[in-house]
Backbone and ligand atoms as CSV (ligand in chain L), in Angstrom:
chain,resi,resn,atom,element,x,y,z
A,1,UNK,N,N,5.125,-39.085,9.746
A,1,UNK,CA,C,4.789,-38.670,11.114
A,1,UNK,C,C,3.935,-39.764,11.776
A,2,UNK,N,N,4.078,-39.772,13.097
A,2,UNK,CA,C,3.488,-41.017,14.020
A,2,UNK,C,C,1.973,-40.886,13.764
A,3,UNK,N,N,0.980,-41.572,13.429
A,3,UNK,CA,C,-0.266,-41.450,13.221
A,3,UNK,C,C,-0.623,-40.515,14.926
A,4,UNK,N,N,-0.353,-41.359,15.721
A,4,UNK,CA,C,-0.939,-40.852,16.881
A,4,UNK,C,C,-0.978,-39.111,17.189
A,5,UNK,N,N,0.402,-38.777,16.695
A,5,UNK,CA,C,0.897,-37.577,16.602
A,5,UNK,C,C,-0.098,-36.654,15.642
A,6,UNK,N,N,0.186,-36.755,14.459
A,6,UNK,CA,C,-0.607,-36.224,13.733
A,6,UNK,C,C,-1.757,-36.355,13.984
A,7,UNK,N,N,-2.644,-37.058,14.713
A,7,UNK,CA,C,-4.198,-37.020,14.837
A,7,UNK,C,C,-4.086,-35.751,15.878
A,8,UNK,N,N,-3.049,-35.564,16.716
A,8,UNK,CA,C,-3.092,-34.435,18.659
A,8,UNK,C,C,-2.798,-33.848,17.518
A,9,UNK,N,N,-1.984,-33.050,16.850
A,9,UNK,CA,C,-1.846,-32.185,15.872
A,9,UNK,C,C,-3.057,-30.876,15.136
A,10,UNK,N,N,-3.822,-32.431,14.179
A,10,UNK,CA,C,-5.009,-32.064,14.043
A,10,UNK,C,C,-6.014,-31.330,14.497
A,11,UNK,N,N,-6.070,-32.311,16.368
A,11,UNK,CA,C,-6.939,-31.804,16.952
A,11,UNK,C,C,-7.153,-30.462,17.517
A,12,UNK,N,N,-5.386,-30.152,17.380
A,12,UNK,CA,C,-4.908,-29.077,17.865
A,12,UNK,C,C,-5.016,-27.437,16.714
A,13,UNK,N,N,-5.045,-28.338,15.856
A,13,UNK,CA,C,-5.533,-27.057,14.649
A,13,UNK,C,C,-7.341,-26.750,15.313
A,14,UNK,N,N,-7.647,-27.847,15.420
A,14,UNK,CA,C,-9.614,-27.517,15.927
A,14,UNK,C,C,-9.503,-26.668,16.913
A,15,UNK,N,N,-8.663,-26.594,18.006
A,15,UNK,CA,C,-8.703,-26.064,19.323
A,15,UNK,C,C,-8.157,-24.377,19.302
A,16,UNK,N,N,-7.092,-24.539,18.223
A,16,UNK,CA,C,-6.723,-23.219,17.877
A,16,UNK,C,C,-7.804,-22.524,17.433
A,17,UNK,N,N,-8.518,-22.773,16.258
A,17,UNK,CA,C,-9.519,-22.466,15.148
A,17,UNK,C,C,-10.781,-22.202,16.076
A,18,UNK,N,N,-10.719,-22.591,17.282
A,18,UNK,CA,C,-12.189,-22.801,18.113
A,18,UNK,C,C,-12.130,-21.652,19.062
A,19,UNK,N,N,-10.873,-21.348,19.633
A,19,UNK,CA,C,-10.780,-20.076,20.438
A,19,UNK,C,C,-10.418,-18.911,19.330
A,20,UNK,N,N,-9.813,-19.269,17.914
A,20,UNK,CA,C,-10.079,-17.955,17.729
A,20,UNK,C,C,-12.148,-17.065,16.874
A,21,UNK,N,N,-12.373,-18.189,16.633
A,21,UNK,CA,C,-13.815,-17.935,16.569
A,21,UNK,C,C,-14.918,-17.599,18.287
A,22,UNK,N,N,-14.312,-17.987,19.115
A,22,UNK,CA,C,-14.631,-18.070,20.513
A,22,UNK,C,C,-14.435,-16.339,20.587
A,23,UNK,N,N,-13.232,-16.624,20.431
A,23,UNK,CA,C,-12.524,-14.626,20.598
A,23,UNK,C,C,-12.898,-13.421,19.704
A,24,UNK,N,N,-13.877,-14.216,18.457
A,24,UNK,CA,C,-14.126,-13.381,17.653
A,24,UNK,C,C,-15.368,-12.857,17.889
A,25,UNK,N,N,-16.259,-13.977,18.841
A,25,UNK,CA,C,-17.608,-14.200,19.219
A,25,UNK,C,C,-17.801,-12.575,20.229
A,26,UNK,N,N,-16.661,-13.084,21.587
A,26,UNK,CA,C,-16.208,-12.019,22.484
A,26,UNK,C,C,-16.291,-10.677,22.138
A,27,UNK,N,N,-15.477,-10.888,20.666
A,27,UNK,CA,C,-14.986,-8.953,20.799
A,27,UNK,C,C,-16.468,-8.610,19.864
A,28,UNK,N,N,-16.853,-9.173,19.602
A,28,UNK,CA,C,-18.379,-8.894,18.829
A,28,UNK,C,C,-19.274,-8.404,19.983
A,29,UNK,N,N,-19.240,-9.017,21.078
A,29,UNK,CA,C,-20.556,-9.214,22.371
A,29,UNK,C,C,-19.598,-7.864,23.003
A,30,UNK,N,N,-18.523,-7.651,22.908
A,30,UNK,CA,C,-18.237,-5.953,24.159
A,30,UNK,C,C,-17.887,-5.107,22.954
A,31,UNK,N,N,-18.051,-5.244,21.890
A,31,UNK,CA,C,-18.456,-4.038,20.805
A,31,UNK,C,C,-19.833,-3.558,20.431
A,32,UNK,N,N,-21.085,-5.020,20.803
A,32,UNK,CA,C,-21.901,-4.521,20.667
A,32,UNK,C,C,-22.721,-3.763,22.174
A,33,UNK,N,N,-21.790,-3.676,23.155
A,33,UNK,CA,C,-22.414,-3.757,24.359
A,33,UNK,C,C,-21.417,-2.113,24.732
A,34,UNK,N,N,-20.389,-1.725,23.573
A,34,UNK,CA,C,-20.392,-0.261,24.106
A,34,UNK,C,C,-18.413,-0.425,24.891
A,35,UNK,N,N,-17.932,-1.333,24.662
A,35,UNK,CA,C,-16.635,-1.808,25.266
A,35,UNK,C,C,-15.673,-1.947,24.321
A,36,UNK,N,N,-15.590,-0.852,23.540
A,36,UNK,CA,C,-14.489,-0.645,22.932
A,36,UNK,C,C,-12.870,-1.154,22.864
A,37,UNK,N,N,-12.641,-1.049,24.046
A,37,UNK,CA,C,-11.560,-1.533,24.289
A,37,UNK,C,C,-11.400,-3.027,24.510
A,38,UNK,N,N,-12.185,-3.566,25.115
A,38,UNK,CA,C,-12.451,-5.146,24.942
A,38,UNK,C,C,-12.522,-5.578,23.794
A,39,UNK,N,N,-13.419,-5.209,23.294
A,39,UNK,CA,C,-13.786,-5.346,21.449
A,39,UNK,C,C,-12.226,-5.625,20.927
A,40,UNK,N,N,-11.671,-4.757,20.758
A,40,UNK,CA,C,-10.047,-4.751,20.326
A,40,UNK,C,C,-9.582,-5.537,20.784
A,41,UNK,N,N,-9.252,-5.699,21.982
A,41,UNK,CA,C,-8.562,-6.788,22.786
A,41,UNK,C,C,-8.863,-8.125,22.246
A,42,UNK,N,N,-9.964,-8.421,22.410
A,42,UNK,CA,C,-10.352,-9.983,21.719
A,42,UNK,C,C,-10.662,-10.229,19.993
A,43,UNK,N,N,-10.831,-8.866,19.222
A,43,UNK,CA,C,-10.288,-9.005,18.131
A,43,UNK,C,C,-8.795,-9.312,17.697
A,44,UNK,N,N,-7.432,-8.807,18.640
A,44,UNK,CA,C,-6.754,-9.042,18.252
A,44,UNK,C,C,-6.533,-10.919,18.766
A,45,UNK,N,N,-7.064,-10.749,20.256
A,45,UNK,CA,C,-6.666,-12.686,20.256
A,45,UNK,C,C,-7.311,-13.426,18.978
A,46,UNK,N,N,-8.285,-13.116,18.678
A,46,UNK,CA,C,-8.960,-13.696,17.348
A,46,UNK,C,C,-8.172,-14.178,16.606
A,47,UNK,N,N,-7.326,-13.161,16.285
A,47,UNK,CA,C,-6.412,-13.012,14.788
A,47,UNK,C,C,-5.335,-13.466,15.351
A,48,UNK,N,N,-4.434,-13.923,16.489
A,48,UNK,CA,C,-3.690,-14.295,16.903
A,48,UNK,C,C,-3.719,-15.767,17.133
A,49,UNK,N,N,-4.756,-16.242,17.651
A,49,UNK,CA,C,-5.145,-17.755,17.646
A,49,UNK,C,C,-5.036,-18.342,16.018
A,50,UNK,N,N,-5.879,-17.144,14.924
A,50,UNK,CA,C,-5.935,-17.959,13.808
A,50,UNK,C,C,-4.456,-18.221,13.237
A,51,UNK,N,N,-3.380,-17.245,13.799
A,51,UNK,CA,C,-2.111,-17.556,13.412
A,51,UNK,C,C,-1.521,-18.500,13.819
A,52,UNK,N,N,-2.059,-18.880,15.059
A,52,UNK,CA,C,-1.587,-19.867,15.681
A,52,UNK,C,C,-2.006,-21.515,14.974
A,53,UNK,N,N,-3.037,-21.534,14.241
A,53,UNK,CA,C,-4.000,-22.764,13.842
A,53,UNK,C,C,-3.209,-22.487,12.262
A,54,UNK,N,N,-2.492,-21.457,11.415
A,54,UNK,CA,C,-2.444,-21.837,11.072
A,54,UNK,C,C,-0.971,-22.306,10.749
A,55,UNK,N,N,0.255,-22.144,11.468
A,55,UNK,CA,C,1.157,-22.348,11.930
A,55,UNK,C,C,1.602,-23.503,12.151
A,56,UNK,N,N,0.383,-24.471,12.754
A,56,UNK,CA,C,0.020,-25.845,12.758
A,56,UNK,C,C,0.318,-26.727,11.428
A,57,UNK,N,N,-1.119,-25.955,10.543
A,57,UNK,CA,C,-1.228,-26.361,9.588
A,57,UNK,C,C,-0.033,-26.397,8.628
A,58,UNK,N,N,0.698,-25.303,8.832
A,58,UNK,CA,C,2.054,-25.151,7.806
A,58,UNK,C,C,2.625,-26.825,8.081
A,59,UNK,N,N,2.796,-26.420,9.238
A,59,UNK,CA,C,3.754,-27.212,10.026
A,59,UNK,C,C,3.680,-28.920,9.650
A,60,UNK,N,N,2.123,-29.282,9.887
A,60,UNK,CA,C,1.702,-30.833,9.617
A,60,UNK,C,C,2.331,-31.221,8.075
A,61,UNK,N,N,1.914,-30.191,7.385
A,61,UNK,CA,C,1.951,-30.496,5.746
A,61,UNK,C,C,3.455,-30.448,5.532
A,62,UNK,N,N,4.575,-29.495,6.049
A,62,UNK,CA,C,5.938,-29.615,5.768
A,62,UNK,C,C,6.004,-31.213,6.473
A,63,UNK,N,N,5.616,-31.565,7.426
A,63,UNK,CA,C,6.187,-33.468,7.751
A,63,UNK,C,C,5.538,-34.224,7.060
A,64,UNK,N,N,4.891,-33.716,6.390
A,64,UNK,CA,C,4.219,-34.595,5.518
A,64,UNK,C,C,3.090,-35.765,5.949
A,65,UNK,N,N,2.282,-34.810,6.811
A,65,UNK,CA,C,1.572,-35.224,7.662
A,65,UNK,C,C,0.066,-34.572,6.798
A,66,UNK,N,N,-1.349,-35.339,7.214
A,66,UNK,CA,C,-2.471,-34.874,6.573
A,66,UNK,C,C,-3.473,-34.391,7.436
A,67,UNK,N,N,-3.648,-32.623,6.849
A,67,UNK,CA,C,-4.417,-31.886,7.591
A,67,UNK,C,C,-5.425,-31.950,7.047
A,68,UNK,N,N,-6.738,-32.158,8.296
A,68,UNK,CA,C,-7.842,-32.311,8.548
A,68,UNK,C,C,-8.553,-30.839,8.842
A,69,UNK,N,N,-9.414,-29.843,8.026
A,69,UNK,CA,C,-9.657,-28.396,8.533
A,69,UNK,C,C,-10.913,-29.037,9.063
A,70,UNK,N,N,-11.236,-28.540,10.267
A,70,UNK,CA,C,-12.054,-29.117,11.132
A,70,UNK,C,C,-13.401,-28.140,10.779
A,71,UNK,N,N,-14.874,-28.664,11.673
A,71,UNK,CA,C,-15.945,-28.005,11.363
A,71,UNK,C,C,-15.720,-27.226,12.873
A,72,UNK,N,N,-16.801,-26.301,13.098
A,72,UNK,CA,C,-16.698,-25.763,14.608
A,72,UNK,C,C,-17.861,-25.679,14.981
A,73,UNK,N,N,-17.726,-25.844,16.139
A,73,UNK,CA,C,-19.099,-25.090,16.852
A,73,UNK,C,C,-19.688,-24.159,16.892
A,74,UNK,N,N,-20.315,-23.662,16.903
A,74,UNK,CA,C,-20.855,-21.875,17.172
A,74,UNK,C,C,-20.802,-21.663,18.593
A,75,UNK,N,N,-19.769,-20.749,18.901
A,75,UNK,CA,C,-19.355,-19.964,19.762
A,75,UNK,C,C,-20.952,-19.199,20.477
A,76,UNK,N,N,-20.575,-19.217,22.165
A,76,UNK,CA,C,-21.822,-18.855,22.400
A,76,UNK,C,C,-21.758,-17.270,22.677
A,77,UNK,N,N,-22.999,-16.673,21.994
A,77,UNK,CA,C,-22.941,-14.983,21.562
A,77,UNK,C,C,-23.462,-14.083,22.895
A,78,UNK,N,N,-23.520,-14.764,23.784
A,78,UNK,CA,C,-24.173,-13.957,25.125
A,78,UNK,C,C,-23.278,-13.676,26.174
A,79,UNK,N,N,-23.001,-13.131,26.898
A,79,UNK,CA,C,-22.481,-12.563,28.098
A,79,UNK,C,C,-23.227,-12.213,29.041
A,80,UNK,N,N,-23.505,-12.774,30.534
A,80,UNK,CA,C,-23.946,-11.820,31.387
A,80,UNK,C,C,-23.057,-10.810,32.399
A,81,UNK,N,N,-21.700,-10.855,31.755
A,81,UNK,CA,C,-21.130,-9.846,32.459
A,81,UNK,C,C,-19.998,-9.377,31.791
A,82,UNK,N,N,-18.874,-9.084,32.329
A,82,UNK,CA,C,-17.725,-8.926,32.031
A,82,UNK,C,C,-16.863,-10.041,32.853
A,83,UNK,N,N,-17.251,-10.167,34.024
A,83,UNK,CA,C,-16.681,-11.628,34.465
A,83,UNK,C,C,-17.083,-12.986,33.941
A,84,UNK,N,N,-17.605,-12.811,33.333
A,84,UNK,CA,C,-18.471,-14.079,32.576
A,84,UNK,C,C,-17.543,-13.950,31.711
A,85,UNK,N,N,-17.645,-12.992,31.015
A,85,UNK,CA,C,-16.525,-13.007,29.400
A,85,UNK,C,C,-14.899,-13.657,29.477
A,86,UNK,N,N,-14.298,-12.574,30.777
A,86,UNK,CA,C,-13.186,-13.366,31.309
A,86,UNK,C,C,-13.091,-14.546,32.084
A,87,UNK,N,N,-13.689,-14.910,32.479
A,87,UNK,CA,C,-13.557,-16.273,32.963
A,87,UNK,C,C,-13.558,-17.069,31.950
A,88,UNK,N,N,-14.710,-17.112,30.908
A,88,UNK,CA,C,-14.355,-18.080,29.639
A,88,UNK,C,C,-13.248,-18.073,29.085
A,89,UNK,N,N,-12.974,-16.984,28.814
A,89,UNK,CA,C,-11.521,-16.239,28.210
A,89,UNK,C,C,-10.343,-17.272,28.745
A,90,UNK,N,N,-9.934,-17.325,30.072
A,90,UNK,CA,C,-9.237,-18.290,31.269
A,90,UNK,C,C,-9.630,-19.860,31.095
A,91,UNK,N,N,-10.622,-20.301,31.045
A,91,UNK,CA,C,-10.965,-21.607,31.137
A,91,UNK,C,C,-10.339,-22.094,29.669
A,92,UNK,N,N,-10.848,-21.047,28.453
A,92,UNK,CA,C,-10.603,-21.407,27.388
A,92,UNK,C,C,-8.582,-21.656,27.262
A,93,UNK,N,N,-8.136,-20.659,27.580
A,93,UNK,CA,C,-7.082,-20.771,27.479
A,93,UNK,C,C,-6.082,-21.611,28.717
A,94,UNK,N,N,-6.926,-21.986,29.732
A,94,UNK,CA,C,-6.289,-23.090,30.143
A,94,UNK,C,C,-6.390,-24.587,29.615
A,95,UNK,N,N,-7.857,-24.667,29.093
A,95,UNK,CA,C,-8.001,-25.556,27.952
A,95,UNK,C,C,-6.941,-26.226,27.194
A,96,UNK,N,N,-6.927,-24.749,26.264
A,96,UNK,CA,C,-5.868,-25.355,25.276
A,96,UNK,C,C,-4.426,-25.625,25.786
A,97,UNK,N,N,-3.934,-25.092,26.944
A,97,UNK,CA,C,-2.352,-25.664,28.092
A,97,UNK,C,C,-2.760,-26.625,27.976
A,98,UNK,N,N,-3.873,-27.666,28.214
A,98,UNK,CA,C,-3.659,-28.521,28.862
A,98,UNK,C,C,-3.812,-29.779,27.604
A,99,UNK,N,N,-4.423,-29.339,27.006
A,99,UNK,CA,C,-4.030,-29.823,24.861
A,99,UNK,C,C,-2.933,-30.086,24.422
A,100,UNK,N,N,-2.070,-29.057,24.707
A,100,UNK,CA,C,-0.975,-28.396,24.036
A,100,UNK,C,C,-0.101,-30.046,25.391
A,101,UNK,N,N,-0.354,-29.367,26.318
A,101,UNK,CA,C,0.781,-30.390,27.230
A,101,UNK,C,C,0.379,-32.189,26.751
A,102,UNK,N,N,-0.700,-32.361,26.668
A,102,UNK,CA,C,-0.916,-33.637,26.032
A,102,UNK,C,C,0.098,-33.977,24.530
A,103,UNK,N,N,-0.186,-33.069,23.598
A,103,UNK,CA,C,0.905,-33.050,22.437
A,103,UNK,C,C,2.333,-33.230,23.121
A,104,UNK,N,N,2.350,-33.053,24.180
A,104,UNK,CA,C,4.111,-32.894,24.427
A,104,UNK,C,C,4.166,-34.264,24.543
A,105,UNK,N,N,3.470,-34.499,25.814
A,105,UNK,CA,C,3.630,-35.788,26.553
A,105,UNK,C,C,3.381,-36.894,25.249
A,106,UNK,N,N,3.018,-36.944,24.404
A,106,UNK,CA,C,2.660,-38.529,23.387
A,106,UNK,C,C,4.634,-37.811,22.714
A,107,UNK,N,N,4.638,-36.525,22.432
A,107,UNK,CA,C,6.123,-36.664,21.160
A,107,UNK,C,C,7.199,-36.905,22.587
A,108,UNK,N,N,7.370,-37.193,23.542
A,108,UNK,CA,C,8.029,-37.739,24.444
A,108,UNK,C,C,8.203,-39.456,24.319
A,109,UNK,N,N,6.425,-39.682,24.309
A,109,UNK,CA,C,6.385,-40.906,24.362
A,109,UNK,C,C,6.864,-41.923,23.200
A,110,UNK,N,N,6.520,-41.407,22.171
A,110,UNK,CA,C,6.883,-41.603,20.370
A,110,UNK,C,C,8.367,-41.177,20.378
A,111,UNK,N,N,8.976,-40.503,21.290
A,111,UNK,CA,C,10.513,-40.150,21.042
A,111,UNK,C,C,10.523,-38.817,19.216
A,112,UNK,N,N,9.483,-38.191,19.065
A,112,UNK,CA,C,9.653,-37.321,18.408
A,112,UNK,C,C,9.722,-36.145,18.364
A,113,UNK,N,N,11.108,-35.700,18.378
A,113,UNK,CA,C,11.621,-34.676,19.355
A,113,UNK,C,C,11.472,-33.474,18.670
A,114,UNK,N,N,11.289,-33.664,17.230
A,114,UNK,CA,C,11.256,-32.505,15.873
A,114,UNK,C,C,9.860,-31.793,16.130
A,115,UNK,N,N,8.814,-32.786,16.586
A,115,UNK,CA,C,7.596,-32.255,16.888
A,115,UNK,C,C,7.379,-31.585,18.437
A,116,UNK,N,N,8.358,-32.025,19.482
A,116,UNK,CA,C,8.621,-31.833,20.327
A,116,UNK,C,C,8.790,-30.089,20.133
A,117,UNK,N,N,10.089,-30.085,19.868
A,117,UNK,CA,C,10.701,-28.698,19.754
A,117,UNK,C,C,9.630,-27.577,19.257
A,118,UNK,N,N,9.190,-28.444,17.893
A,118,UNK,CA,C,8.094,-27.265,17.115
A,118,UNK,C,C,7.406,-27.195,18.258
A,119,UNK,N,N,6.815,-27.926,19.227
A,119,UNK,CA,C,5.547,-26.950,20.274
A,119,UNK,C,C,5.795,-26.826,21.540
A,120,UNK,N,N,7.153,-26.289,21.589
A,120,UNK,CA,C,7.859,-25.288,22.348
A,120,UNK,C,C,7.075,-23.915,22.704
A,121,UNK,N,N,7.047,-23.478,21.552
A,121,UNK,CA,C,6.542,-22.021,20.866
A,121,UNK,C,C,5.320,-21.948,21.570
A,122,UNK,N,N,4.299,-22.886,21.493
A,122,UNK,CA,C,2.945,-23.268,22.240
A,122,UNK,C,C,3.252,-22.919,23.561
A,123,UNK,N,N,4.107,-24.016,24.242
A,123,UNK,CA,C,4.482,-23.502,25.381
A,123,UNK,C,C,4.357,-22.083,26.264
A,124,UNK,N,N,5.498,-21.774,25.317
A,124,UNK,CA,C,6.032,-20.377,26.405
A,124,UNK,C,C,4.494,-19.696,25.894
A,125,UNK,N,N,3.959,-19.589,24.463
A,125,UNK,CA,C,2.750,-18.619,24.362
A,125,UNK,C,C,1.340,-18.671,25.007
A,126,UNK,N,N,0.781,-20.516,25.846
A,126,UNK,CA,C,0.100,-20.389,26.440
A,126,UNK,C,C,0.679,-19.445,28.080
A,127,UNK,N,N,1.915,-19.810,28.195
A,127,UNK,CA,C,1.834,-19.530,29.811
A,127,UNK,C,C,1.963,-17.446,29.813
A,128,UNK,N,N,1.835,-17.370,28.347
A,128,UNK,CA,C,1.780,-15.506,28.501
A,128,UNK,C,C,0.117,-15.404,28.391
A,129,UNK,N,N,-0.553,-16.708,27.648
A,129,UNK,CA,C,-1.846,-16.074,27.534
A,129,UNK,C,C,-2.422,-15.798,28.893
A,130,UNK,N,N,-2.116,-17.049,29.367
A,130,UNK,CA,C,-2.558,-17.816,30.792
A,130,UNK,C,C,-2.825,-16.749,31.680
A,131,UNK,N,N,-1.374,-16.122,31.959
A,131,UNK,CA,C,-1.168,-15.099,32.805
A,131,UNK,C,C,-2.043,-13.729,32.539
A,132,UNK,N,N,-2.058,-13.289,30.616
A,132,UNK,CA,C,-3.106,-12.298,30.833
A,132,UNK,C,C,-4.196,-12.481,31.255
A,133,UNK,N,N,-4.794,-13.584,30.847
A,133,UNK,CA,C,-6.058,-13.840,31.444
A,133,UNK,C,C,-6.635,-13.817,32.900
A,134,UNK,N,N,-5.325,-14.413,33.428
A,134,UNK,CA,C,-5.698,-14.053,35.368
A,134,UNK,C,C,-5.338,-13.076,35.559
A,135,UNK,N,N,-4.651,-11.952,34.686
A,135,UNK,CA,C,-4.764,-10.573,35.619
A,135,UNK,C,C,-5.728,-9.621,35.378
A,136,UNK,N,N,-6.000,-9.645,34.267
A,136,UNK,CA,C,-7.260,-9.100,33.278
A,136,UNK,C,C,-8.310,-9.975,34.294
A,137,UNK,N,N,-8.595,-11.013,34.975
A,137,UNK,CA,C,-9.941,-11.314,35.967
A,137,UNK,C,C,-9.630,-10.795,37.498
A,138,UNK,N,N,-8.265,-10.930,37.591
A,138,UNK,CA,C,-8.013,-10.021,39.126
A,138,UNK,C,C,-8.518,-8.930,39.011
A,139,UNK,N,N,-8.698,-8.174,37.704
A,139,UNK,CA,C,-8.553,-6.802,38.392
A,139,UNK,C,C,-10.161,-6.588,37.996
A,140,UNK,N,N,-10.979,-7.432,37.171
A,140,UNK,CA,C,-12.061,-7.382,37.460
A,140,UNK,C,C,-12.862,-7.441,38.722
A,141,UNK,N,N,-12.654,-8.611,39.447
A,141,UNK,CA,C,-12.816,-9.122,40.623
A,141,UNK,C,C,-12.409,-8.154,41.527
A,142,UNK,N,N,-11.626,-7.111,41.514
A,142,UNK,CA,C,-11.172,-6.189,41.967
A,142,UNK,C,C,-12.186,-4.875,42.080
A,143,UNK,N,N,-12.607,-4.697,40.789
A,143,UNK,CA,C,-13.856,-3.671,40.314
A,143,UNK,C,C,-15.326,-4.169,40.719
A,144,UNK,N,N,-15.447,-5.341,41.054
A,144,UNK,CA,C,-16.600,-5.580,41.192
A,144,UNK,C,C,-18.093,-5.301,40.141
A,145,UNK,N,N,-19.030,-4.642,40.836
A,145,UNK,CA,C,-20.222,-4.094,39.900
A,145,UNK,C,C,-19.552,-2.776,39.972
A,146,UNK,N,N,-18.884,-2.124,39.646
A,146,UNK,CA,C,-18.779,-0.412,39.856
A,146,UNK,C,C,-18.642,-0.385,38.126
A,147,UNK,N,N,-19.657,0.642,37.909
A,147,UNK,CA,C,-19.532,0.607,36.475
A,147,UNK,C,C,-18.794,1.770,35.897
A,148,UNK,N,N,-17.931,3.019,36.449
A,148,UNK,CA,C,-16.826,3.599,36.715
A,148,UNK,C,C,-15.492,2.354,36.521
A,149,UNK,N,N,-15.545,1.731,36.836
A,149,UNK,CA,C,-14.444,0.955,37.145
A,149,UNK,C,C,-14.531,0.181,35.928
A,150,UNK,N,N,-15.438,-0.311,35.449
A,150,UNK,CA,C,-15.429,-0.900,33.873
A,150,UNK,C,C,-15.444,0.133,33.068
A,151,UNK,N,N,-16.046,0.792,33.227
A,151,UNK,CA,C,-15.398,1.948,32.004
A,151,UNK,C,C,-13.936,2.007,32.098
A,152,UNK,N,N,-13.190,2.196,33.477
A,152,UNK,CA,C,-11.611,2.660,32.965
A,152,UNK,C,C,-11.101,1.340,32.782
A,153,UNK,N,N,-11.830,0.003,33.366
A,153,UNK,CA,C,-10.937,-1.061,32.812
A,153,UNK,C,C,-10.747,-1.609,31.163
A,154,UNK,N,N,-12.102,-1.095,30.280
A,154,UNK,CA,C,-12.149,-0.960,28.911
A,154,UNK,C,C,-10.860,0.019,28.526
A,155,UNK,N,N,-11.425,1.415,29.036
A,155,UNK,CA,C,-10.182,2.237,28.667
A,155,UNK,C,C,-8.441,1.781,28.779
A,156,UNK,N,N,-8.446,1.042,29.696
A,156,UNK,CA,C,-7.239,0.231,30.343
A,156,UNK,C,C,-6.605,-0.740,29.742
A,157,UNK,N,N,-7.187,-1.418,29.112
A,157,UNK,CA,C,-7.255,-3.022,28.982
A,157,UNK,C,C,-5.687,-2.939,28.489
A,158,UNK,N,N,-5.092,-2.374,27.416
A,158,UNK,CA,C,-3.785,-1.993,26.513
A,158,UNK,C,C,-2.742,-2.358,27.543
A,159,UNK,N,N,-2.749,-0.841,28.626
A,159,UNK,CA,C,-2.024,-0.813,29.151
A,159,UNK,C,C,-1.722,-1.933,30.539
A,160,UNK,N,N,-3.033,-2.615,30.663
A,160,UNK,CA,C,-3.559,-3.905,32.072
A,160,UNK,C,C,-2.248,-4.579,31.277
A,161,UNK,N,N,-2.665,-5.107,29.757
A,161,UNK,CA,C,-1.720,-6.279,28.965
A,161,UNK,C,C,-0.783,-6.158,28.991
A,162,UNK,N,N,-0.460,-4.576,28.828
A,162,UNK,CA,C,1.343,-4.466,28.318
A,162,UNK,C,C,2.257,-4.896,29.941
A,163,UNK,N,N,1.439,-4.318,30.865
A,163,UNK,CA,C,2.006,-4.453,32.098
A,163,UNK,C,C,2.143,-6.115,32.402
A,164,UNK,N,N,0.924,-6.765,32.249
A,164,UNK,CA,C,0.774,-8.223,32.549
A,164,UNK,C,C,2.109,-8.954,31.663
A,165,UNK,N,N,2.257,-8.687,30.646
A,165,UNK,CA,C,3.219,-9.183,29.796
A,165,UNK,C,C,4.812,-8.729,30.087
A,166,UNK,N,N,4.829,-7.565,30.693
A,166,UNK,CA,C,6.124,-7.348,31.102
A,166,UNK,C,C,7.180,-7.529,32.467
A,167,UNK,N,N,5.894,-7.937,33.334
A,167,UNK,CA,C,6.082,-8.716,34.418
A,167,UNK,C,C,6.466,-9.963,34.431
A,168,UNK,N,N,6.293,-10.343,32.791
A,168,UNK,CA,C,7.086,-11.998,32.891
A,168,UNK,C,C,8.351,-12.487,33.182
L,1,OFO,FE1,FE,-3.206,-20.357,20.737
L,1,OFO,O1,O,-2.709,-19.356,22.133
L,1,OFO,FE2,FE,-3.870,-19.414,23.545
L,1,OFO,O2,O,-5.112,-20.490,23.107
């Protein structure tokens, strides 16, 4: 595998591995704050990102490429809101689009189309995260401070996703 490649690869296992500790941080801060349904919600991205990092990892080692398990940061454990939470949530996951599109653009440039194809999958799965994330903050932004309105958007969150996702 192209050195260059395998290093965006790498980095890309860190970035996976970083939002799902990010997401694990999340559903910790609206479980301990009484948000049940959030809690869940970002427990499951948790566990979904780590599938994603390690998917990677399969992946580097079948080309026979050398994975690097990265150190992380500590995720920051505070929230002052619920728009605070989602907005990170959004930034984070536009983040990694814009990671993920860098990986494309070098296996374009390298003409390696095998690595190409494999982060396809990346693709289409940031632009579903993408999208939950801005509707899950619309409809915050929507609720404002009404704390009625965060209660049913906790209660909600399931059905906010299933809808956000089926609108694709
Ligand atoms: Fe890994 O799917 Fe978003 O970040």
């Amino acid at each position: 595998m192209n050195k260059s490649i395998e290093k965006l690869l790498n980095d890309q296992v860190k970035y996976e591995a970083g939002a799902s500790m990010h997401y694990l941080a999340m559903a910790s801060w609206a479980d301990a704050n009484g948000y049940n349904g959030i809690a869940e919600f970002f427990y499951n991205q948790s566990e979904e990102e780590r599938v994603h990092m390690i998917k990677l990892v399969k992946f580097i080692n079948e080309r026979s490429g050398k994975v690097v398990v990265p150190a992380l940061e500590q995720p920051t454990p505070e929230y002052k809101s619920l728009n605070e939470l989602f907005e990170v949530f959004l930034k984070s996951e536009m983040f990694v689009t814009e990671q993920i599109n860098h990986v494309i653009f070098e296996c374009l440039d390298k003409k390696d189309y095998n690595v190409h194809n494999f982060m396809q999958w990346y693709v289409t799965e940031q632009l579903e995260e993408e999208a939950v994330a801005r509707t899950l903050l619309d409809k915050l932004n929507i609720i404002g401070d009404d704390k009625s309105g965060h209660y049913m958007f906790d209660r909600d969150i399931n059905t906010i996703v299933s809808s956000a996702t089926a609108a694709e």
